[in-house]
LOPA-556032 format. One record per residue (C-alpha): residue number from 0; x, y, z. Coordinates in nm, 3 decimals, padded with zeros to 5 digits. Example, Ala and Ser with C-alpha at 12.3 -4.5 7.8 and 13.67 -1.06 7.14 Angstrom:
2
0;01.230;-00.450;00.780;
1;01.367;-00.106;00.714;
This chain:
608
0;-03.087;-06.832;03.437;
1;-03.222;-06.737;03.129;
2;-03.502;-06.777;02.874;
3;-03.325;-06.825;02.531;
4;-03.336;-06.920;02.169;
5;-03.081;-07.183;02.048;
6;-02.984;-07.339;01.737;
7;-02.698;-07.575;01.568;
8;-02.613;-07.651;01.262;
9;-02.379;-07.965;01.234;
10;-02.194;-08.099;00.925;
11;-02.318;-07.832;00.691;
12;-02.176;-07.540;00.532;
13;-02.281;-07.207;00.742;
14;-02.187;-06.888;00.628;
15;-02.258;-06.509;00.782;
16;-02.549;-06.468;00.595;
17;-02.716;-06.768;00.697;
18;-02.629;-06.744;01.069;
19;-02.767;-06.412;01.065;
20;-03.092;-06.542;00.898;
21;-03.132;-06.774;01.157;
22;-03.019;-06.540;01.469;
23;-03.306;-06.314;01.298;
24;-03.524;-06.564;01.375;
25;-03.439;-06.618;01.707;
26;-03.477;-06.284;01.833;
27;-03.856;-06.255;01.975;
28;-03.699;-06.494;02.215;
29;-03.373;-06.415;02.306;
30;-03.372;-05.965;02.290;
31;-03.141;-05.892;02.509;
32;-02.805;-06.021;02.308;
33;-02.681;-06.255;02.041;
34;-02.345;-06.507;02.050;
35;-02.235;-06.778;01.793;
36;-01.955;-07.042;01.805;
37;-01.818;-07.157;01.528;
38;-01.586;-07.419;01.377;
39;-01.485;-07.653;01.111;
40;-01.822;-07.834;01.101;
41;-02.036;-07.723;01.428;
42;-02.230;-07.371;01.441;
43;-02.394;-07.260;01.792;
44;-02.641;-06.976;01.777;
45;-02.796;-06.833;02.121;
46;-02.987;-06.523;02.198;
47;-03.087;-06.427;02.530;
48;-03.366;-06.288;02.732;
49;-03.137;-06.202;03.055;
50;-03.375;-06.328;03.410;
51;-03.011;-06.415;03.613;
52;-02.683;-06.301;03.608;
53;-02.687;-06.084;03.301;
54;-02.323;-05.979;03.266;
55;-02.203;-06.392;03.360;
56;-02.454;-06.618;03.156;
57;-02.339;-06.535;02.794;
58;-02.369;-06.780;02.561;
59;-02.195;-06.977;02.382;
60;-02.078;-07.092;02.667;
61;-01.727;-07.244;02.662;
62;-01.519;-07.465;02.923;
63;-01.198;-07.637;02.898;
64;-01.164;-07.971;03.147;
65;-00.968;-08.271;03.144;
66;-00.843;-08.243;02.815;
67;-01.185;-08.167;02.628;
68;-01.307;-07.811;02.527;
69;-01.706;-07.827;02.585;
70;-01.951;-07.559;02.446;
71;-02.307;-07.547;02.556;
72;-02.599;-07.346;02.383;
73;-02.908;-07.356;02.689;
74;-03.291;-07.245;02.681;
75;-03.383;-07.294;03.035;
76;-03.420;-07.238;03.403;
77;-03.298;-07.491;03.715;
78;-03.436;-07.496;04.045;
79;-03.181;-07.681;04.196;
80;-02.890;-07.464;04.107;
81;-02.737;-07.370;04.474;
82;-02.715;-07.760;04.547;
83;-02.580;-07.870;04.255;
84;-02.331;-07.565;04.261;
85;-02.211;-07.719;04.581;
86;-02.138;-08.114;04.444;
87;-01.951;-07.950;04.180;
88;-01.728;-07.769;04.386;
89;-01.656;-08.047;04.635;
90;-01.587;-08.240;04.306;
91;-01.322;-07.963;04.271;
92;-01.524;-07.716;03.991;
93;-01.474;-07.359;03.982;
94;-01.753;-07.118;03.867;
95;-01.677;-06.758;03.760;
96;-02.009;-06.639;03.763;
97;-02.403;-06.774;03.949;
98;-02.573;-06.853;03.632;
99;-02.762;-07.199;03.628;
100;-02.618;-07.208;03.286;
101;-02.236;-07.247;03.402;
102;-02.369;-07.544;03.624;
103;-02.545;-07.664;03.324;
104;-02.200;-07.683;03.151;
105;-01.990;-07.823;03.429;
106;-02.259;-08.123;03.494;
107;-02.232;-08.200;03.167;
108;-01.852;-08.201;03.180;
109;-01.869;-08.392;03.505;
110;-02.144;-08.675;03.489;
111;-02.183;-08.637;03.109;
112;-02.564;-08.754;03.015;
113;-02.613;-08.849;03.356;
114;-02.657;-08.526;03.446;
115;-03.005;-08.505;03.325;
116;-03.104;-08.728;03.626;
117;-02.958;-08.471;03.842;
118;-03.116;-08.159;03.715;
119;-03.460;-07.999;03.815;
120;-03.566;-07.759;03.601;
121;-03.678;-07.668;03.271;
122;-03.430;-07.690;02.941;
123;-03.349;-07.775;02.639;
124;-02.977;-07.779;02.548;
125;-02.684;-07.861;02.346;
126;-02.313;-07.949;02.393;
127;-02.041;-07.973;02.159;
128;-01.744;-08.172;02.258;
129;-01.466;-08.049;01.997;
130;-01.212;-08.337;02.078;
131;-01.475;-08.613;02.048;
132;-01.632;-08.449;01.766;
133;-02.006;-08.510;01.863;
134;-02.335;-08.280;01.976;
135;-02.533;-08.404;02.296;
136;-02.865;-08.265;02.282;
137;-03.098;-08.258;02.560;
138;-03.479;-08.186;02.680;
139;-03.653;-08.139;02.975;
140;-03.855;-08.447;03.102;
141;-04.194;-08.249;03.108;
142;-04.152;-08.090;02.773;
143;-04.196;-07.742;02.934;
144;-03.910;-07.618;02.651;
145;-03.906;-07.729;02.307;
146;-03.646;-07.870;02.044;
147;-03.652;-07.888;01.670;
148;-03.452;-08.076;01.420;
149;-03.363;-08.214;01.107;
150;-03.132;-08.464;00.945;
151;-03.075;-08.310;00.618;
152;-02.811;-08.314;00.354;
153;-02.609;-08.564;00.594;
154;-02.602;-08.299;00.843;
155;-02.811;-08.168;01.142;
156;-02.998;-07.854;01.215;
157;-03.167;-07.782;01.536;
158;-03.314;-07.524;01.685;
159;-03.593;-07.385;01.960;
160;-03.848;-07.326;01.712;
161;-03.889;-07.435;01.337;
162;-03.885;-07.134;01.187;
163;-03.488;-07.075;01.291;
164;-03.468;-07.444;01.098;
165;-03.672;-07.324;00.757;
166;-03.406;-06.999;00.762;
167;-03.112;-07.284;00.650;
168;-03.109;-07.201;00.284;
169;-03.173;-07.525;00.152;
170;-03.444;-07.665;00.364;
171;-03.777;-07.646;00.173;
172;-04.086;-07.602;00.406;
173;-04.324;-07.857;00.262;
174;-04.627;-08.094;00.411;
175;-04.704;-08.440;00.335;
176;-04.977;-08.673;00.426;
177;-04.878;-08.745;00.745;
178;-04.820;-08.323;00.831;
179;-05.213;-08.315;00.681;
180;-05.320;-08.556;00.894;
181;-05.162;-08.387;01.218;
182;-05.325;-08.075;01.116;
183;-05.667;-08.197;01.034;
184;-05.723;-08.532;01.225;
185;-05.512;-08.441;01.535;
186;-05.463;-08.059;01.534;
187;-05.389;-07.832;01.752;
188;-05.226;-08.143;01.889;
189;-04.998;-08.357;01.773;
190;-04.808;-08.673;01.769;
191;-04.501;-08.680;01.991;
192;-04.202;-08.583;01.844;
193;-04.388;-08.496;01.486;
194;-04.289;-08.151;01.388;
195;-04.600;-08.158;01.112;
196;-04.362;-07.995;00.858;
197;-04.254;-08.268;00.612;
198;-03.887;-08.383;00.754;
199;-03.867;-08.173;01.078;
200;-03.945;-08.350;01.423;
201;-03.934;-08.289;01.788;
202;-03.730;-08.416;02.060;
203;-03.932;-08.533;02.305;
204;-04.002;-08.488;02.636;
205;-03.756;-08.667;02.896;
206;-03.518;-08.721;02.579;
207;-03.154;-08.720;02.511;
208;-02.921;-08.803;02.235;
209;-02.594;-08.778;02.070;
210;-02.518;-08.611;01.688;
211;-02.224;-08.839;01.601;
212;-02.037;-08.933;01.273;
213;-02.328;-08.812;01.045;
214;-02.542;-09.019;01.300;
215;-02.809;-08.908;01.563;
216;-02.896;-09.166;01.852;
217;-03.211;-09.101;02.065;
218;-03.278;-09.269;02.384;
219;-03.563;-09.193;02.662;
220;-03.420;-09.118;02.986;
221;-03.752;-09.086;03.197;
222;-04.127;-09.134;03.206;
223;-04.425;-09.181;03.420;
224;-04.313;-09.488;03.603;
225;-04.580;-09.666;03.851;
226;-04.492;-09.723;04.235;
227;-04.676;-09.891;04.511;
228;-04.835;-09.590;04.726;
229;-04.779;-09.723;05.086;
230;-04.903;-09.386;05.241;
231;-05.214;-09.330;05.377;
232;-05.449;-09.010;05.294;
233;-05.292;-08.745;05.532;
234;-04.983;-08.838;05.478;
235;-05.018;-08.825;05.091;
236;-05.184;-08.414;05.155;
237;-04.878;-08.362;05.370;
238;-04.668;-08.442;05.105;
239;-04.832;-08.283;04.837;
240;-04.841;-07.944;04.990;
241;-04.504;-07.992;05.024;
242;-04.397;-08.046;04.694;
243;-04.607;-07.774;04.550;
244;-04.527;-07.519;04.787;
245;-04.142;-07.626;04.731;
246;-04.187;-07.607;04.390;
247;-04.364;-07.259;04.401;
248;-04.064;-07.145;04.588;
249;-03.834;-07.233;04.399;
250;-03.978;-07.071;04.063;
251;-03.952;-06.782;04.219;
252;-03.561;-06.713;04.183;
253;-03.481;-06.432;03.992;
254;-03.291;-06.122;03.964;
255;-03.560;-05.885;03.725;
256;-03.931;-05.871;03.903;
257;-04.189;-06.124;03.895;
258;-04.577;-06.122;03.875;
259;-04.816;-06.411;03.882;
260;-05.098;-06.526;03.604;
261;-05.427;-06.495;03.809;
262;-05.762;-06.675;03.687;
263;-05.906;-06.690;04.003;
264;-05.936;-07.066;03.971;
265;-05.746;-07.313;04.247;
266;-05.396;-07.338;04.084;
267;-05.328;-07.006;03.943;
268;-05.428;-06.859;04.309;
269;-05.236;-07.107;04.495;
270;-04.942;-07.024;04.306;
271;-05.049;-06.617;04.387;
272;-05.099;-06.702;04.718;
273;-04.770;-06.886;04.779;
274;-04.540;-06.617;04.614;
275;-04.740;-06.311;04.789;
276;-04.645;-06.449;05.150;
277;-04.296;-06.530;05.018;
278;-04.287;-06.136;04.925;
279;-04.443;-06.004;05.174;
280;-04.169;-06.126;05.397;
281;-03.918;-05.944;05.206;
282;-04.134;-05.623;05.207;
283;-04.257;-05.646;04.870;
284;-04.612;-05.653;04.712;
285;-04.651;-05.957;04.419;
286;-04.830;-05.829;04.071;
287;-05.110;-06.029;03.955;
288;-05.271;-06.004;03.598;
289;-05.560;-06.138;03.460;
290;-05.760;-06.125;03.138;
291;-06.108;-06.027;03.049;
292;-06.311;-05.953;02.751;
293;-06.526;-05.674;02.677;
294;-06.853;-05.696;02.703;
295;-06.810;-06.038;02.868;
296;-07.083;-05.973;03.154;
297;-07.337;-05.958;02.930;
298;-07.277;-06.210;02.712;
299;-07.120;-06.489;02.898;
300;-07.318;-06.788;02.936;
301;-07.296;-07.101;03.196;
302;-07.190;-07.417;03.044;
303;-07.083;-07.778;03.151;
304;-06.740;-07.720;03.149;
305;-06.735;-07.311;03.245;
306;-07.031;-07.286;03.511;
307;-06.940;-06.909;03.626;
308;-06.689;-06.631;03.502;
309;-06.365;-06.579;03.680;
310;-06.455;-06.169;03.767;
311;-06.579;-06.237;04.106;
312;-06.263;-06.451;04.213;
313;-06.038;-06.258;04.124;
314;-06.130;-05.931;04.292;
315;-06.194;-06.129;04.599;
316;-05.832;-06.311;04.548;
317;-05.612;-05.984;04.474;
318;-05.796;-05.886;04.769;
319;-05.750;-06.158;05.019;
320;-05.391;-06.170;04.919;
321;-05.340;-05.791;04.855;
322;-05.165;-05.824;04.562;
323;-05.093;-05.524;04.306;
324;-05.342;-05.608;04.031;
325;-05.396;-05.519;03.687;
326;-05.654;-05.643;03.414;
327;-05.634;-05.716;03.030;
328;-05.961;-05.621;02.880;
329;-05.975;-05.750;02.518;
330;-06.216;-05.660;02.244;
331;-06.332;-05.930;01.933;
332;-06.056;-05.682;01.726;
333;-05.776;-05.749;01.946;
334;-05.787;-06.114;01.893;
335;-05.857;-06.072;01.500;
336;-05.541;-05.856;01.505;
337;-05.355;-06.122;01.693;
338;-05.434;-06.419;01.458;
339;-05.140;-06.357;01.241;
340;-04.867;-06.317;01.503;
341;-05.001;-06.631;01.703;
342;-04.963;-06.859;01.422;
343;-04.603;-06.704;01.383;
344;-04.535;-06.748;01.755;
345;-04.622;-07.101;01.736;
346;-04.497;-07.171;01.352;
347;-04.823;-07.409;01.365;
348;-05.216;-07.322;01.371;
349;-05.280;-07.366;01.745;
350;-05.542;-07.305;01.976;
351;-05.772;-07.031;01.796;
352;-05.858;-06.723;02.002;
353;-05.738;-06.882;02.269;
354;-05.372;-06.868;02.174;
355;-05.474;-06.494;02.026;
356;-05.556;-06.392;02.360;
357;-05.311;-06.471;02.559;
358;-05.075;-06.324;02.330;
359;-05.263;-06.034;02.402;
360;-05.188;-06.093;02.746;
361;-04.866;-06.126;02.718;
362;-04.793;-05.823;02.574;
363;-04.945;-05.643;02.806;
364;-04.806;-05.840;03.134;
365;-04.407;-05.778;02.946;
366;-04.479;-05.395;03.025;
367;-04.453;-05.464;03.433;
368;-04.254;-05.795;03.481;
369;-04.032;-05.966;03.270;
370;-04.096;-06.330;03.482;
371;-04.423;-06.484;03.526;
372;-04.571;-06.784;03.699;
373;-04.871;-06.952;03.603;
374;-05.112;-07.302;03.702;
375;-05.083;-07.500;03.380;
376;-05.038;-07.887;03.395;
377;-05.198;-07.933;03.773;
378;-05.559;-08.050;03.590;
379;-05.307;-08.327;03.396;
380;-05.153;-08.436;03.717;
381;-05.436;-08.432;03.968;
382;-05.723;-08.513;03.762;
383;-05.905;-08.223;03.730;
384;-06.059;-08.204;03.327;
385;-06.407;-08.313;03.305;
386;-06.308;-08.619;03.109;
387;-06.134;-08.760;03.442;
388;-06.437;-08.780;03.595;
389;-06.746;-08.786;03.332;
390;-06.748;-09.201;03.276;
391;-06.869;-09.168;02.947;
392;-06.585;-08.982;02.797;
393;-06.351;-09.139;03.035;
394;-06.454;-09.513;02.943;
395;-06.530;-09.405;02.539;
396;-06.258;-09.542;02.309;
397;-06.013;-09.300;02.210;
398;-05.864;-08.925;02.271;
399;-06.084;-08.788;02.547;
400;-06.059;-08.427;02.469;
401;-06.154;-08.482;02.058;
402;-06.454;-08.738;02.028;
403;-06.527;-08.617;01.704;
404;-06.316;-08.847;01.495;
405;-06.600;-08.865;01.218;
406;-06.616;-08.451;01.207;
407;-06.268;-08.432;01.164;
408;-06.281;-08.718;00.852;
409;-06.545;-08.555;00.740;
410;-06.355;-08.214;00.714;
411;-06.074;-08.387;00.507;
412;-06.092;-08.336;00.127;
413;-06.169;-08.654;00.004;
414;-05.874;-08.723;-00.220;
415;-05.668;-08.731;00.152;
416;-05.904;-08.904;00.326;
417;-05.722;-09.273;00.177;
418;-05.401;-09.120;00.165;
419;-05.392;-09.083;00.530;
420;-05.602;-09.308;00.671;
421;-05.853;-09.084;00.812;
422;-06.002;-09.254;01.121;
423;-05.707;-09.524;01.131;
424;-05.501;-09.245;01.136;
425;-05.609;-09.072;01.517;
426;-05.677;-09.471;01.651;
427;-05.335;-09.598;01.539;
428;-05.167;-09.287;01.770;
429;-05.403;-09.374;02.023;
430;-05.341;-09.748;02.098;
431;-04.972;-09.697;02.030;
432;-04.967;-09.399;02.346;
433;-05.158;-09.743;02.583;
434;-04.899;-09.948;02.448;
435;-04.625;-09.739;02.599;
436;-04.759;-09.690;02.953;
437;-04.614;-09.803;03.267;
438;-04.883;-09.963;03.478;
439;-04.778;-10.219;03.771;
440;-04.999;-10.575;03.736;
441;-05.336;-10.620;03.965;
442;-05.481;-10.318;03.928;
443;-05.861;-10.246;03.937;
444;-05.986;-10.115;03.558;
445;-06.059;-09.795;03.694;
446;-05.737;-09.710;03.864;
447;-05.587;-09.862;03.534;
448;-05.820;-09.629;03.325;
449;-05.661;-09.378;03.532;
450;-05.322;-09.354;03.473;
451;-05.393;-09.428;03.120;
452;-05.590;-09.093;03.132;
453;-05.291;-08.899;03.315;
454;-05.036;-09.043;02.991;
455;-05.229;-08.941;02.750;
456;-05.326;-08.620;02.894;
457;-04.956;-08.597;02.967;
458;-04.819;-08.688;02.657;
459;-05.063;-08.509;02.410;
460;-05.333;-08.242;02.566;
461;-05.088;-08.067;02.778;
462;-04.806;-08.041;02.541;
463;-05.042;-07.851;02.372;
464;-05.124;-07.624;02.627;
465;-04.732;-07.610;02.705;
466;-04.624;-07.519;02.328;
467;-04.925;-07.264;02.375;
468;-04.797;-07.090;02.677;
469;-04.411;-07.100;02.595;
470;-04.506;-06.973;02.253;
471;-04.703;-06.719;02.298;
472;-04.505;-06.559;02.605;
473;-04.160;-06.566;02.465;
474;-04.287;-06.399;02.157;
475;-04.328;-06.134;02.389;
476;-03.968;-06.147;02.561;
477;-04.144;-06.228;02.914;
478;-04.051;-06.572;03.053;
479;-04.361;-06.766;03.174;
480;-04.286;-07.027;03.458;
481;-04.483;-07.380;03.531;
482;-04.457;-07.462;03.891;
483;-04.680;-07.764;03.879;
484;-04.426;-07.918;03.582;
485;-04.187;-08.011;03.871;
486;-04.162;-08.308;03.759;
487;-04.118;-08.419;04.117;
488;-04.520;-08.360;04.148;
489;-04.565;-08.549;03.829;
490;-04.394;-08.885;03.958;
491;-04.492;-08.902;04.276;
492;-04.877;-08.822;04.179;
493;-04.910;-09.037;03.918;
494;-04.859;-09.355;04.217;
495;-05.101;-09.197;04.440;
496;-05.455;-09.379;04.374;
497;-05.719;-09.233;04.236;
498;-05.994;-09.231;04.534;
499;-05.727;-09.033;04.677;
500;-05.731;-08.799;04.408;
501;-06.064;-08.739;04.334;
502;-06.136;-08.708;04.733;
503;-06.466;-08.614;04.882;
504;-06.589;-08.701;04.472;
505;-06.483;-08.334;04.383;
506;-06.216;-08.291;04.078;
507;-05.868;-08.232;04.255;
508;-05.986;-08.285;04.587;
509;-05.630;-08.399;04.713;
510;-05.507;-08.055;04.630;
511;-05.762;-07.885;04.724;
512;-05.732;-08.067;05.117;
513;-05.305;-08.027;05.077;
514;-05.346;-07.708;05.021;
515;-05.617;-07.615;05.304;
516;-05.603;-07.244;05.475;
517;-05.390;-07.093;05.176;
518;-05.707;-06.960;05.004;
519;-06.106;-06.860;05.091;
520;-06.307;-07.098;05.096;
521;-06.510;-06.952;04.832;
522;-06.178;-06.997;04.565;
523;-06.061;-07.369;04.713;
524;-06.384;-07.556;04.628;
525;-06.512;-07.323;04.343;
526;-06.535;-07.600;04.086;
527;-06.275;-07.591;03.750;
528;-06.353;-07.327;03.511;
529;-06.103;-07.340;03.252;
530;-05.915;-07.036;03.053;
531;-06.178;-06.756;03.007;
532;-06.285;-06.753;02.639;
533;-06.491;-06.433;02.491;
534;-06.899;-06.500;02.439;
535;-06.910;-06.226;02.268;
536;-07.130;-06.276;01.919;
537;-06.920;-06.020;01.710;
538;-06.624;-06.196;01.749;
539;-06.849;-06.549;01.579;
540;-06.935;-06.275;01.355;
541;-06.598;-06.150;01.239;
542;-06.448;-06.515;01.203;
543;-06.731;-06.660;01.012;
544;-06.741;-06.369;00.788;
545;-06.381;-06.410;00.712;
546;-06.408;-06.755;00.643;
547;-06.722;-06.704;00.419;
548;-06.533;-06.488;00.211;
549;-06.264;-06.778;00.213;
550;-06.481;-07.030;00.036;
551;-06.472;-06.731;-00.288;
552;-06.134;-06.772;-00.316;
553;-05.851;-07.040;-00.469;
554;-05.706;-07.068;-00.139;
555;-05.464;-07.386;-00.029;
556;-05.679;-07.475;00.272;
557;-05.898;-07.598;-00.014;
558;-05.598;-07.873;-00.066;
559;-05.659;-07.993;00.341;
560;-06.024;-07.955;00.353;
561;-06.321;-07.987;00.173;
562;-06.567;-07.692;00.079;
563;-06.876;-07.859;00.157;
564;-06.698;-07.912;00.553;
565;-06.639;-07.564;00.573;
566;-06.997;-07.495;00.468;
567;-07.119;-07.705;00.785;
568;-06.849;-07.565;01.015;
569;-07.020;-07.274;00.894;
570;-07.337;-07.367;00.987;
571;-07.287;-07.406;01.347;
572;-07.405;-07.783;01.333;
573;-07.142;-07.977;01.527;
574;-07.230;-08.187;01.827;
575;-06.853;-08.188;02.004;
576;-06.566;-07.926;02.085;
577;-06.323;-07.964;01.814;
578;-06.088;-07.997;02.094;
579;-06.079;-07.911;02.477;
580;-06.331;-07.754;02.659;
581;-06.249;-07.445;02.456;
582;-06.261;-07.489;02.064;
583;-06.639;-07.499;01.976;
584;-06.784;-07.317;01.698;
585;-06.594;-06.956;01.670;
586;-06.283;-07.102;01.795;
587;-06.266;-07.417;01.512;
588;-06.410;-07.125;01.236;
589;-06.107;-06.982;01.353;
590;-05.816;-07.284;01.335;
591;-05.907;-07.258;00.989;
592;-05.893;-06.900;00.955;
593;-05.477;-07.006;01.082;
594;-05.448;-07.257;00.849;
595;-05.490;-07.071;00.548;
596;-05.271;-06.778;00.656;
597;-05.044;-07.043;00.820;
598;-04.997;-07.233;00.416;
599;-04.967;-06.881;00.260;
600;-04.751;-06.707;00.511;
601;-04.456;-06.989;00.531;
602;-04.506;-07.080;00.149;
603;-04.555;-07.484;00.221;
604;-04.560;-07.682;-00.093;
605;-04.770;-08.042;-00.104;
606;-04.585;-08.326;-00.075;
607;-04.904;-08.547;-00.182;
């Protein structure tokens, strides 16, 4: 198993320079070795961060069956390894090493694309077939890994993150209206598969396809697909905690030492709680790490959607599970300084300070463990954002997590606002995520509301917070794992209904019930408090000012936006979030801040 970079480049010329452009690229992701493949008109580029098997999971990897010479390139991790190890051999395969990547390459070579309904894990990947001439490419169905391309000059490039793509010599990075839009109207999300830079997209989650004869063919292999829930409530808890604790397990493989993300919230200390008994019973003590921000006691303040700070939890979690704890105290300066490198990390403006932080974070967590777990995607799954359960937001038309449609128009410069459509522009991607949802006939509008809510928190909001949390870490060589992206969890929750869910009229109360006697009391019904954020007024202080001085200067954020909606950001007078729970005020001040060094720092020229 191990956390990679990969790229491709198919029918286009590649010489040394270029591939080591675009292995330079790669590197933040992969430090622990480097491997191309090359032929007539395929290049494979891989470099490694080692978790499993470090001397037998090199890559390219190569394997001669049946007449056909296959070569995989893989950025990924599977949980079912050991029992799809065994099929394969009673289907006759040999393995020379215990990598998840050689099983990768044989269940390709076996079941060819049906091997994607066979594997649990997280991955993107590609295989070159050298007698049939053609590149499968492959993601994971939650999205937890990502995959670039683009179909230029009659060829294909591809790659983990665009940046390896805008090292090809000939690819221009530019933005057009519809990259402005994303940015402005939709940012720090974005539409599926849009790569916001003008000609580059994303494979999407649960998506497969074959590069063939100049030709690239993309089918869906899985979704969210609705099923009659037969079970009754205790059943449906039994279950759960299975799965989760199953799941929790399994993330766990690995052959370097792990540590666990801990908020002191319900998911990020069941996860701590799970892996510490799983330890323990081998003798070992699990490392926890958290993040905090100076000064924070005195200027944190209770909101809506963050009614307490996480310091309390914590120290009574590492306690209660006796874990070997350390804490990431952050000053105003440290995210300032980490503005820059988070933009990088993501090749995209993203989540403001709190992408900076948890960079940070990172950082600091790579100097103990080189493996991490951590609780993202369970408030997707089991309903647990506000906008689940305020009916207001839930019922308002719309992206629940941005209801500030005319803010974000109003931010445009004018000349764009026609070009793309402003308002037209968010509702369009909207209606067309309903239109795609599988919801079985008869159901009651809430429960139908519902599992509209989980595919659009699904398929936009956490793909954010994914992108965000695979960025961020693997810019820092340490390998972040998702336990509650099994997508196992995902199918069968999205059947269960939604008085089940939201049991006892508390947000995730089926979890919190599955998961009974695994934490205090005092942790299992605390109510959600999402990623800590600093209060701290410097830091509002330090953005704005930065900003100000901005609006002096010819800068190209003046092509996106208007001066006179800068001058109101500036003001502090906006009603909504610009997105989350997270991005008021300092945090928006500061998505611009990204922009601007985002336009100068890759050199994008206007399309428009």
């Amino acid at each position: 198993m191990s956390m990679c970079a990969i790229a491709g480049i198919l029918g286009l010329n590649v010489d040394d320079v270029t591939a080591k452009q675009m292995l330079g690229s790669m590197l933040r992701r992969g430090p622990d070795g480097t491997g191309v493949y090359q032929e007539e008109i395929c290049t494979l580029l891989h470099a490694r961060l080692a978790i499993i098997d470090p001397l037998g999971g090199k890559q390219p990897m190569e394997l001669k069956l049946e007449g056909e010479h296959y070569t995989l390139v893989y950025n990924g991790e599977l949980y079912n390894t050991a029992e799809l190890r065994r099929d394969l051999e009673k289907e006759g395969h040999e393995f020379e090493g215990h990598s998840d990547t050689e099983v990768v390459l044989h269940a390709y070579a076996r079941w060819g694309e049906g091997c994607l309904e066979k594997l649990n894990g997280i991955f993107s990947f590609a295989v070159w077939e050298k007698k049939k001439m053609r590149l499968f490419l492959a993601r994971d169905r939650i999205g937890v890994k990502p995959l670039f391309y683009k179909l230029h000059e009659g060829g294909l490039i591809f790659a983990s993150e665009i940046k390896t793509i805008l090292k090809y010599p000939s690819v221009k990075a530019e933005l057009d209206e519809q990259g402005a839009a994303e940015i402005v109207l939709l940012g720090p999300g974005r539409t599926p598969g849009c790569g916001v830079f003008r000609g580059i997209s994303e494979l999407e989650p649960g998506c497969c396809g074959y590069w063939d004869a100049g030709r690239l063919n993309i089918r869906r292999y899985w979704k969210l697909l609705d099923r009659e829930h037969t079970q009754d409530f205790s059943e449906t808890a039994a279950y759960v905690r299975y799965l989760v604790e199953d799941a929790i397990r399994r993330q766990m493989v690995s052959d370097v030492p792990i540590g666990t993300f801990l908020s002191g919230g319900l998911d990020s200390s069941l996860i701590s709680s799970v892996c510490a008994r799983q330890l323990r019973q081998r003798g070992k003590r699990l490392k926890t790490f958290s993040v905090d921000y100076e000064n924070n006691d005195r200027y944190f303040v209770p909101g809506k959607f963050q009614p307490n700070s996480d310091g309390d939890y914590i120290r009574l979690m590492a306690e209660a599970i006796d874990t070997d704890h350390s804490w990431s105290v952050l000053t105003p300066e440290n995210l300032m300084d980490a503005l820059e490198d988070a933009t990088i990390a993501r090749d995209l403006p993203g989540m403001a300070d709190v992408d900076f932080s948890l960079l940070a974070f990172c950082r600091a967590i790579r100097r103990d463990v080189k493996v991490a777990l951590s609780g993202e995607c369970a408030d997707e799954i089991f309903g647990g954002y506000p906008w689940y359960r305020d009916p207001e937001i839930r019922d308002a038309d719309g992206f629940p997590w941005a209801q500030n449609t005319a803010s974000r128009v109003g931010m445009l410069n004018p000349s764009l606002v026609a070009k793309t459509g402003g308002a037209d522009y968010i509702r369009e991607r909207y209606l067309q995520t309903l239109r795609e949802i599988d919801i079985l006939p008869g159901q009651s509008h809430q429960e139908r509301r519902m599992k509209e809510m989980v595919n659009l928190n699904f398929r936009w909001f956490m793909q954010t917070l994914l992108d965000r949390k695979d960025r961020m870490s693997m810019y820092s060589g340490l390998e972040v794992r998702v336990p509650f992206c099994d997508y196992r969890i995902a199918e069968y929750l999205y059947g269960v209904p939604w008085e089940y869910k939201d049991h006892g009229g508390v947000e995730k109360g089926l979890l919190r019930h599955a998961m009974n006697g695994l934490l205090p009391d005092a942790v299992l019904w605390r109510k959600k408090s999402p990623y800590p954020k600093t209060f701290d007024p410097a830091y509002t202080r330090l953005v704005s000012g930065r900003l100000e001085k901005l609006l002096m200067e010819d800068s190209p954020l003046f092509y996106l936006v208007s001066r006179d909606g800068v001058r109101k950001l500036l003001s502090g007078d906006e009603k909504w979030p610009w997105y989350g729970q997270l991005m008021k005020g300092p945090q928006t001040i500061a998505y611009f801040l990204q922009i601007d060094f985002w336009l100068k720092h890759y050199r994008i020229d206007f399309a428009f």
